[in-house]
Steps between C-alpha positions, in 0.01 A plus 500: 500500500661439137663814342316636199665440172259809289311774716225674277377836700218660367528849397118701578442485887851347568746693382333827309227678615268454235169598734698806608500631114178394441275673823725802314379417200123550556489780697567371865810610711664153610732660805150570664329128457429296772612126546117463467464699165875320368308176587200606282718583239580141490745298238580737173247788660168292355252702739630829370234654355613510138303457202806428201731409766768370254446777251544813736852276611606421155449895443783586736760313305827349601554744761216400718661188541836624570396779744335202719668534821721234677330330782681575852643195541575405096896532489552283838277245310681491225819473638380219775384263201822599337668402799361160512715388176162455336435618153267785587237609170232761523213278395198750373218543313401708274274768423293431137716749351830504367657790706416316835727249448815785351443709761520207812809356270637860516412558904688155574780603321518814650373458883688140526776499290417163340345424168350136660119552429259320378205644371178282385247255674439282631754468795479155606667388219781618643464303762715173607640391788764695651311813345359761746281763398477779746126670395234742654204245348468222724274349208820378318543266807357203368635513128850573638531286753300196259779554270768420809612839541424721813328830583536728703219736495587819634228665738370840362130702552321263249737176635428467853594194569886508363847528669626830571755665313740426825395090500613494103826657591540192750457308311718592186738574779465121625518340180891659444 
């Protein structure tokens, strides 16, 4: 296996909670959901019943974003891509509104300790080879990987079919 020279990690779903804050954010209590109910939730919450979805986010601010908890296994991420030699970049995108992208600047900073972030879309054109992009969307898969670069998806609720948290941590761990 070649050794990554750049690995992007996506930040909702991979290393913030981001469906957490938002079951919270319309009325549901997300430390009582179900692996079936997280997996209805799906990628960025879409089946939450929700009418302005954006607008009653955008109303919480900054803080929102920054009071988005860590995922359990976020810091040993982190430091396994860091481990690799790579040059590890949150790669995210971004809410349509300006405070999205402060406040997931401002939680990197904070929760990670690294201002490497890159905020916009698409992602594949960050792809090459010896780029790995370490996702929760398995639909990046053919636009990363056409590009040269490699995915790996990570498996969550709504991605059923990705590696585990533990196989990703191999794997970083093999590529040192």
């Amino acid at each position: 296996m070649s050794k990554p020279s750049v690995i992007c990690i996506d930040l909702d779903g991979v290393l913030v909670d981001m469906h957490w804050g938002l079951v919270r954010l319309f009325g549901d209590d997300p430390d009582k959901y179900t692996e079936t109910q997280w997996a209805e939730v799906g990628e960025w919450g879409l089946s939450i019943p929700k009418g302005d979805f954006w607008g009653k986010v955008r109303s919480q601010g900054i803080q929102w974003w920054l009071n988005l908890p860590k995922l359990p296994w976020t810091d040993e991420l982190w430091a396994a891509a860091q481990a690799t030699g790579a040059t590890c970049v949150v790669l995210t995108t971004p809410a349509p509104f300006p405070e999205s992208s402060y406040g997931k600047w401002q939680w990197v900073n904070e929760n990670l300790h690294t201002q490497n972030i890159l905020i916009g879309r698409p992602k594949e054109i960050c792809a090459q080879p010896g780029t790995w992009l370490i996702d929760d969307r398995a639909g990046y898969g053919p636009r990363w990987e056409g590009r040269g670069g490699r995915l790996l998806s990570l498996k969550r609720p709504w991605n059923k079919d990705g590696l585990s948290i533990g196989e990703i941590l191999k794997i970083l761990k093999e590529a040192c």
